[in-house]
N, C-alpha and C positions, 0 to 999 in steps of 0.2 A: 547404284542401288535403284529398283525399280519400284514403280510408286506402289505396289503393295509394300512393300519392306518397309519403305517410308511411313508406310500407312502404321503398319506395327508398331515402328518407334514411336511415333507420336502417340500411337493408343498408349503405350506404356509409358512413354513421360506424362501423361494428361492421367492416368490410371495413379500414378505416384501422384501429384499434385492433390487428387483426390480425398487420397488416402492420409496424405499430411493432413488437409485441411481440416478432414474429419476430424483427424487424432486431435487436432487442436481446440475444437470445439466440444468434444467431451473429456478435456483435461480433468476438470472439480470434479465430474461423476466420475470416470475414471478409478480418479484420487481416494475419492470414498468408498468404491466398490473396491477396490486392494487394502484401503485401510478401516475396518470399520468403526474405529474409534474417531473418526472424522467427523465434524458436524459443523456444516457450511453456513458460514456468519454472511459471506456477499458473495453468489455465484455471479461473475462480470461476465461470463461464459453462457450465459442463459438468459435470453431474450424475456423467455416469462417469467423466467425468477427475478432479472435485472431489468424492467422493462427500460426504454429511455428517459420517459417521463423523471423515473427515481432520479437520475444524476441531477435534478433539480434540487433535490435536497442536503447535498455535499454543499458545506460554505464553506470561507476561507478561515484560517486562523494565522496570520502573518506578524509580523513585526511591525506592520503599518497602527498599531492599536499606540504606537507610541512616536512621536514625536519625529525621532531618527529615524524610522522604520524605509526601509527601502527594499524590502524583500515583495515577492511574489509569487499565488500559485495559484493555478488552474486546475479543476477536477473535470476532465472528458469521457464521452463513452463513444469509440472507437467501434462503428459498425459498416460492416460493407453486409455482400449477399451471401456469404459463405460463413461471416465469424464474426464475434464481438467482444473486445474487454474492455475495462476499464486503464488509463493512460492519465497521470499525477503530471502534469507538466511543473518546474520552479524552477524560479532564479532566486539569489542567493547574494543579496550588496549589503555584504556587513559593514558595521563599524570598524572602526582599526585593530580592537582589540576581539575580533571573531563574533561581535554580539550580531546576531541576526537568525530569523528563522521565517519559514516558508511550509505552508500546511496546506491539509483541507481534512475537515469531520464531516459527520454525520451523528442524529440524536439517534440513539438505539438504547434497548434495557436487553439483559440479560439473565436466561435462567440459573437458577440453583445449581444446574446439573455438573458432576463433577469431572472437571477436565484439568489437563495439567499445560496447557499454556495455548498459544493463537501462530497459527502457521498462514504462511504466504506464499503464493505461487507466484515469482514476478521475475521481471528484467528491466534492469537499470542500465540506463544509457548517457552521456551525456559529463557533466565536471564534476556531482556530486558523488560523494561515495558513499559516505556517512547519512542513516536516516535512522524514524523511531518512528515504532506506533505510541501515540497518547489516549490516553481513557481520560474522561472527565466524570467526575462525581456530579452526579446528577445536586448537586445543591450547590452547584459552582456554577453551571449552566449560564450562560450568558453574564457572565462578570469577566470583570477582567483582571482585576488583581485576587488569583488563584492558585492553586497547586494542583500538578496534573500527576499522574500513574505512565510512568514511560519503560519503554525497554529497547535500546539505541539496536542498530543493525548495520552491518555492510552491503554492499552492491560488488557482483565481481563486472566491472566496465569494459572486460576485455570480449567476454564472449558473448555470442551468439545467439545463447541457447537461455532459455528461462531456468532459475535455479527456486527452492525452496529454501525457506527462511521460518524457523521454528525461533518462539518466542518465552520459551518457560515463565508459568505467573511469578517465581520465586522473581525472575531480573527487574521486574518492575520495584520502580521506587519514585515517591515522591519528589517532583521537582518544580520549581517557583522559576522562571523564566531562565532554565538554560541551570539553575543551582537547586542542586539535593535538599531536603528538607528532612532532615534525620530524625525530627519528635514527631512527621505525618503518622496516624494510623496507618496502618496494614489495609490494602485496597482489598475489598468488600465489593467482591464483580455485582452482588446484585445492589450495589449499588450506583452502580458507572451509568451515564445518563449518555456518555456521546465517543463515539471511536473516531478516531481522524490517523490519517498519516504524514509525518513533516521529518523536513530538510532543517540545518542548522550551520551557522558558521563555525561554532564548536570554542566560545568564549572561555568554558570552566572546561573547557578540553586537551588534550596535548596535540591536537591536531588544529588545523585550519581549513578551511574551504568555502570558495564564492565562485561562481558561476551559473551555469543550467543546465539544468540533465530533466530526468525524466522518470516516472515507472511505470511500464507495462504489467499492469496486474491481471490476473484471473478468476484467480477467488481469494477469500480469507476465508479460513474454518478455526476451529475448536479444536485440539486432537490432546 
């Protein structure tokens, strides 16, 4: 092959790279431009929506708040010159009997406006499979014996590729450290005071799981 040909290939492999990276950095707009019932809660994909600064305000919510606690998790914001998201790192050292959990929130309020549940653009890597988003009632806010609004999710670990993770308000229900609270209210979005995302050993679960994984996230929205 002679070095123009050469030259080709490489413009068109360098031409694809491009063209990924772009697509990858207007995922969330994207997302919302094909669906217009979207309305983006954390664009991780947008430097001025998510400047770095913000990943200062993600704190932990771990199992460490008690005694046994050996769990952990870290909130990062994942920037090179081409792209940025946010990346959940946790590990996961339960008890014997699965008790353990590994988080991170943030305080936020939300509007009135009516949506029918909270989607996720993300990829899971790593020993965990099992997670949940938690909502806090803003009058729980820094306590610790409280009840949070959850709605549990899978990871697929095998692939590749980022999937989407739709969250209906009906799956949330009140839980008290890993157990359902069946007399809680009904969650009153305008009142939730903090969103966070957590890992769990899966105690009151039929499953098990301890180790470390991870989530590459993009955005959360509304839809």
């Amino acid at each position: 092959m002679g070095v123009a040909g050469r030259e080709i290939v490489l413009s068109s492999v360098t031409l694809f790279l491009i063209v990924s990276v772009l697509a990858s950095i207007g995922t969330a707009k994207s997302f919302v431009e094909m669906d217009k019932n979207l309305k983006l809660i954390f664009n991780f994909n947008s430097e001025s929506e998510f400047p770095a600064e913000a990943a200062s305000s993600w704190y932990e919510s771990s199992d460490t708040v008690r005694g046994a606690g050996m769990s952990k998790a870290v909130f990062s914001l994942q920037k090179s010159k081409m792209f940025q998201r946010a990346i959940m790192f946790a590990l996961i050292n339960p008890q014997p009997n699965g008790a353990g959990f590994a988080g991170m929130k943030t305080d936020i309020t939300f509007s009135a406006e009516e949506k029918d549940g909270i989607l996720l653009q993300l990829r899971g890597q790593g020993d965990l499979k099992y997670w949940k988003v938690v909502l806090t009632d803003s009058q729980f806010l820094g306590l610790t014996k409280l009840y949070t609004y959850e709605a549990k999710f899978t990871v697929n670990l095998d692939s590749s590729e980022s999937e989407t993770v739709r969250l209906p308000f009906s799956d949330f229900k009140a839980f008290y450290r890993g157990q359902e609270v069946p007399d809680a209210p009904q969650m009153d979005l305008q009142k939730i005071g903090a969103f966070g995302v957590q890992t769990f050993g899966g105690v009151y679960d039929q499953f098990k799981q301890n180790g470390v994984g991870s989530l590459e996230i993009d955005f959360v929205a509304f839809y």
